[in-house]
C-alpha beads as a LAMMPS data file, in Angstrom:
LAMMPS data file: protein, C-alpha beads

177 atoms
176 bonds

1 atom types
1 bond types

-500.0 500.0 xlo xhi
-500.0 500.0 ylo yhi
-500.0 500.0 zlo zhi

Masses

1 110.0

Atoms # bond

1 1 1 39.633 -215.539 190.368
2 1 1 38.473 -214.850 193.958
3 1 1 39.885 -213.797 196.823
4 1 1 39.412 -217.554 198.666
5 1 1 41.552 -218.551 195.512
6 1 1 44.142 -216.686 195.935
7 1 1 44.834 -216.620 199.401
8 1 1 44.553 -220.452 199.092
9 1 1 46.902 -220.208 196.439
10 1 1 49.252 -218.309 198.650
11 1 1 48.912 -220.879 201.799
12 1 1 50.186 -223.727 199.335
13 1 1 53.100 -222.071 197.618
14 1 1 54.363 -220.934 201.146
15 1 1 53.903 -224.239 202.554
16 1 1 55.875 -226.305 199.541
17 1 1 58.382 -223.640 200.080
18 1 1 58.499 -223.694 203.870
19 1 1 58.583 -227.920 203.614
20 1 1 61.304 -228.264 200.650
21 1 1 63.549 -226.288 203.324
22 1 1 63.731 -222.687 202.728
23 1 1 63.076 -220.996 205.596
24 1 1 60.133 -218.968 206.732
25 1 1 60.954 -215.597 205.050
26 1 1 61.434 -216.921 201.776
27 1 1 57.923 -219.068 202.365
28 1 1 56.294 -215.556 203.048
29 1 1 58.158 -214.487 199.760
30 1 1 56.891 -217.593 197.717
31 1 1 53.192 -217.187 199.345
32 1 1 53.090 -212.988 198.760
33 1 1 54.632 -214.040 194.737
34 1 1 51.967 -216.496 193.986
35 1 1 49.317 -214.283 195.347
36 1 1 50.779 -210.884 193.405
37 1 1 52.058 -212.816 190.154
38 1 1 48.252 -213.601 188.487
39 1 1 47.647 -209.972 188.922
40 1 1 50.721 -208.239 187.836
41 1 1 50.869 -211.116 184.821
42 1 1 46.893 -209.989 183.626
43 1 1 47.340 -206.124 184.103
44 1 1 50.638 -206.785 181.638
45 1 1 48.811 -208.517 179.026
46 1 1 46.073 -205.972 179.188
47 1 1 48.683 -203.098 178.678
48 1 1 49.904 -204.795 175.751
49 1 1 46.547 -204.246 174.330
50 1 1 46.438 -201.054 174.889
51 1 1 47.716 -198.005 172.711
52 1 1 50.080 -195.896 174.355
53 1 1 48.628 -191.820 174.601
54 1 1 52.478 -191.909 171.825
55 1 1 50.600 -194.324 169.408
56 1 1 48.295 -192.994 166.481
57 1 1 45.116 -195.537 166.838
58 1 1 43.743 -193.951 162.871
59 1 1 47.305 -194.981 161.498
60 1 1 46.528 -198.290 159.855
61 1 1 42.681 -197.095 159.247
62 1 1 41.342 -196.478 155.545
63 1 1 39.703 -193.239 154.429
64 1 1 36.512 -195.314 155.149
65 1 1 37.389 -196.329 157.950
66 1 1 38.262 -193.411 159.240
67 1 1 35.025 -191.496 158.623
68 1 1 33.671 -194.564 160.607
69 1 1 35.899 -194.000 163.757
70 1 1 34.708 -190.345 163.780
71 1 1 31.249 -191.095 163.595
72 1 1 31.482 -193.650 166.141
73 1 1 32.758 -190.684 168.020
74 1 1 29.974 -187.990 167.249
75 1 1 27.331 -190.261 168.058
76 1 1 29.075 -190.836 171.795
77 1 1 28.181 -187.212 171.525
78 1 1 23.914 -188.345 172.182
79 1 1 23.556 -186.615 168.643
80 1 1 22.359 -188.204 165.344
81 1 1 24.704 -188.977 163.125
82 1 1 23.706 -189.222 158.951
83 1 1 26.852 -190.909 157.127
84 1 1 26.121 -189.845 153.563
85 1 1 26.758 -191.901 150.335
86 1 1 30.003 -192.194 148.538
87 1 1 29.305 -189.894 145.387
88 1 1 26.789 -186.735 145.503
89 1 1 27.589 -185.797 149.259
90 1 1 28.892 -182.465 147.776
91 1 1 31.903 -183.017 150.282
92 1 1 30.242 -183.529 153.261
93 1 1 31.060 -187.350 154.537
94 1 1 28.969 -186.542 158.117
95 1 1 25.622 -184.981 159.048
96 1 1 25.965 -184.620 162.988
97 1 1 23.018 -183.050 165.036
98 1 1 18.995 -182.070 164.634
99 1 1 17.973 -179.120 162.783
100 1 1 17.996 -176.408 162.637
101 1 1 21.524 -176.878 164.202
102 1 1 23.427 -179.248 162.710
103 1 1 27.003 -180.058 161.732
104 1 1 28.797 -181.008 158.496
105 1 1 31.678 -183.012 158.800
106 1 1 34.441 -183.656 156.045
107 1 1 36.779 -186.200 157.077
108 1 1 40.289 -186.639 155.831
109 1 1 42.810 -189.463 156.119
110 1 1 45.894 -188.914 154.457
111 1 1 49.707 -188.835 154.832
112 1 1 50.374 -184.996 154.296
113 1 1 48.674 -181.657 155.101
114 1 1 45.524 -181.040 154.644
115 1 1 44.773 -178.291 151.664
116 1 1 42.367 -175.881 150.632
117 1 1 40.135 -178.116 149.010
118 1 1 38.875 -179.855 151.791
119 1 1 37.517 -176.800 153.073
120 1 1 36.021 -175.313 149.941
121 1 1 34.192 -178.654 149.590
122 1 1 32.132 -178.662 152.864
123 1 1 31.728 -175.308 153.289
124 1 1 30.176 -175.232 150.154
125 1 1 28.249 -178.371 150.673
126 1 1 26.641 -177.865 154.042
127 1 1 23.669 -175.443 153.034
128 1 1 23.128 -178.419 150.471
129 1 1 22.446 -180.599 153.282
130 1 1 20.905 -177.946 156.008
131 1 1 23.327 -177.394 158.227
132 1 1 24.677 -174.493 159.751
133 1 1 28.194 -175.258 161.317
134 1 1 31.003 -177.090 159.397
135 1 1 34.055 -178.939 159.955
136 1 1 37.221 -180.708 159.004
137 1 1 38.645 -183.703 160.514
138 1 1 41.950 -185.343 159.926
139 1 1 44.462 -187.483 160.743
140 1 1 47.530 -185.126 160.000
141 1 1 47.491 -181.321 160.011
142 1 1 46.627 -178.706 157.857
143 1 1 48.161 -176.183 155.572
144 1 1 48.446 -172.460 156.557
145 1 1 46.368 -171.038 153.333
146 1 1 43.594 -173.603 154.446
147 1 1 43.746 -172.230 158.147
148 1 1 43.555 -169.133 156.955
149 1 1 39.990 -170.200 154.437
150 1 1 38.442 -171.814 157.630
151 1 1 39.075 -168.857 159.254
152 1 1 37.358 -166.758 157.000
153 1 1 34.554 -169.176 156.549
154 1 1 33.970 -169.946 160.373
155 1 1 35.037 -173.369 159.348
156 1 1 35.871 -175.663 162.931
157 1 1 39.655 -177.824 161.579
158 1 1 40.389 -180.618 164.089
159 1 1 44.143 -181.898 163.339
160 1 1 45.317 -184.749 164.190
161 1 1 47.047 -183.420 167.534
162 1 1 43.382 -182.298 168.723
163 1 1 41.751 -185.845 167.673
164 1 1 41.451 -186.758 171.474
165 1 1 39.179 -183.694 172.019
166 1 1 36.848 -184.223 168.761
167 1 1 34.125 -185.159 171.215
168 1 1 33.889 -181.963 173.307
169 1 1 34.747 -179.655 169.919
170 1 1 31.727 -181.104 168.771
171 1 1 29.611 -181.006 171.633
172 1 1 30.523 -177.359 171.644
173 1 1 29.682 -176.311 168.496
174 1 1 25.956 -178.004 168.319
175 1 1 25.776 -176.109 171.522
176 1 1 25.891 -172.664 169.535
177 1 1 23.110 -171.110 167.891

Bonds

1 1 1 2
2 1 2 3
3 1 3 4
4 1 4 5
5 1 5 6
6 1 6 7
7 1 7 8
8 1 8 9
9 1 9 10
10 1 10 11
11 1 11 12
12 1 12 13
13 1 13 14
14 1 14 15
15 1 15 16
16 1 16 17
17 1 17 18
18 1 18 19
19 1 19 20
20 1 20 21
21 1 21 22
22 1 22 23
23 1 23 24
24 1 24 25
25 1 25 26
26 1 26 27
27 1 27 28
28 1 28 29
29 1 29 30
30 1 30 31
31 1 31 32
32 1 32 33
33 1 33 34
34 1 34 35
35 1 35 36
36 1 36 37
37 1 37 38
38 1 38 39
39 1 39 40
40 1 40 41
41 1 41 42
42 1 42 43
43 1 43 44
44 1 44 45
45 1 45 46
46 1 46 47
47 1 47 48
48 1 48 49
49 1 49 50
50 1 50 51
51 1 51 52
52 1 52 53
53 1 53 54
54 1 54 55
55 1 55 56
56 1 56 57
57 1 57 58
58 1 58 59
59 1 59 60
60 1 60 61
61 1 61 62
62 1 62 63
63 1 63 64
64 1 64 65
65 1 65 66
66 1 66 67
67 1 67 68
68 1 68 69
69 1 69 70
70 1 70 71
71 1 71 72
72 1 72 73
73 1 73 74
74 1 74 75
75 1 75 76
76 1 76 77
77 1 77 78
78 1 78 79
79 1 79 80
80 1 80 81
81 1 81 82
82 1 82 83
83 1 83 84
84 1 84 85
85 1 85 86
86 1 86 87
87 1 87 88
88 1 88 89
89 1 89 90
90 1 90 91
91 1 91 92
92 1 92 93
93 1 93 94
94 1 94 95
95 1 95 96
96 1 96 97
97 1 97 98
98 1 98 99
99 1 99 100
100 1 100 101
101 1 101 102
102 1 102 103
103 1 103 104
104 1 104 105
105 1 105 106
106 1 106 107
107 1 107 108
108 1 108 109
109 1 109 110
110 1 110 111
111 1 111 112
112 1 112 113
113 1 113 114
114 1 114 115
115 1 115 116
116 1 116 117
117 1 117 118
118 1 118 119
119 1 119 120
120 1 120 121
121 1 121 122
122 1 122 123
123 1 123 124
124 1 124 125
125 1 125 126
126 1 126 127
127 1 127 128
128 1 128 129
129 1 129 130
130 1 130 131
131 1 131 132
132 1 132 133
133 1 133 134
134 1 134 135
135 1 135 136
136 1 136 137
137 1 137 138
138 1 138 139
139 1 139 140
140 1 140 141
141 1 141 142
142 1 142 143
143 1 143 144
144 1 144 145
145 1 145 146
146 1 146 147
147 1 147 148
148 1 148 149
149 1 149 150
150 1 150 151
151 1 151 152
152 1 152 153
153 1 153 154
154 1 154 155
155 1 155 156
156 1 156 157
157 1 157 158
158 1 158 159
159 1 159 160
160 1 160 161
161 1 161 162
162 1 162 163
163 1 163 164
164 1 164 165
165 1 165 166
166 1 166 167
167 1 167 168
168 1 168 169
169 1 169 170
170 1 170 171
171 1 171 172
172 1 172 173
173 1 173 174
174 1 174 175
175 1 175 176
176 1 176 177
């Protein structure tokens, strides 16, 4: 609404106050509460709506729906973003970047650590689709012997806990030579 709204709105709940005999501070009251209550009533709704930094937004997302969120993410990065098919990927879910410098991405949604496997899979399956740098994404966290394997393999792991700062890890590492 506008401000000629409001402070209209205002005049006439001070006024209905002031003239069904409450005096003149409780009219101010009425008049200051009808002009503050819209606004304090539409910033609470919109906080309802909102997830609190506490709440996991990825909890009720599928696998699929998951590898969607993060490349909704990656291309916020300016970068292309290939989502490869279902079967024959050779565990890579997401081609981020141009060549010769790009990024495969194995994304993993599940309710425990992380293991080994994931990281076997796209390490081994980015030189099948070009690309130089490679990564793990999850929901949850990861085991220490697959720390240790990305480690080894220059392999980037992005827990859960470091979800908020996917965009800058990424930016980061297409950065690199």
């Amino acid at each position: 609404m506008t401000v000629r709204v409001y402070v209209v709105l205002g005049l006439a709940a001070g006024l209905t106050a002031y003239l069904l005999g409450a005096g003149m501070p409780w009219s101010l009251v009425a008049a200051v509460v009808a002009v503050a209550a819209p606004h304090f009533l539409i910033g609470a709704l919109r906080g309802l709506r909102t997830p609190s930094e506490h709440e996991d937004p990825v909890a009720g997302m599928s696998g699929t729906e998951f590898e969607d969120h993060i490349a909704r993410i990656a291309r916020s990065c300016g970068v292309p973003v290939i989502m490869t098919s279902l079967t024959g990927d050779w565990g890579v879910d997401l081609i981020v970047g141009k060549r010769p410098n790009r990024l495969a991405i194995q994304c993993k949604r599940q309710a425990r650590p992380v293991g080994t496997g994931a990281i076997q899979e796209v390490v081994a399956g980015a030189p099948m689709q070009d690309c130089t740098h490679t990564m793990v994404v999850t929901n949850h966290e990861f085991t220490p012997a697959a720390r240790k394997l990305a480690e080894l393999h220059d392999c980037t792991l992005v827990g859960g806990a470091e979800l908020p700062r996917l965009r800058s890890t990424i930016r980061r590492l297409l950065e690199q030579p």
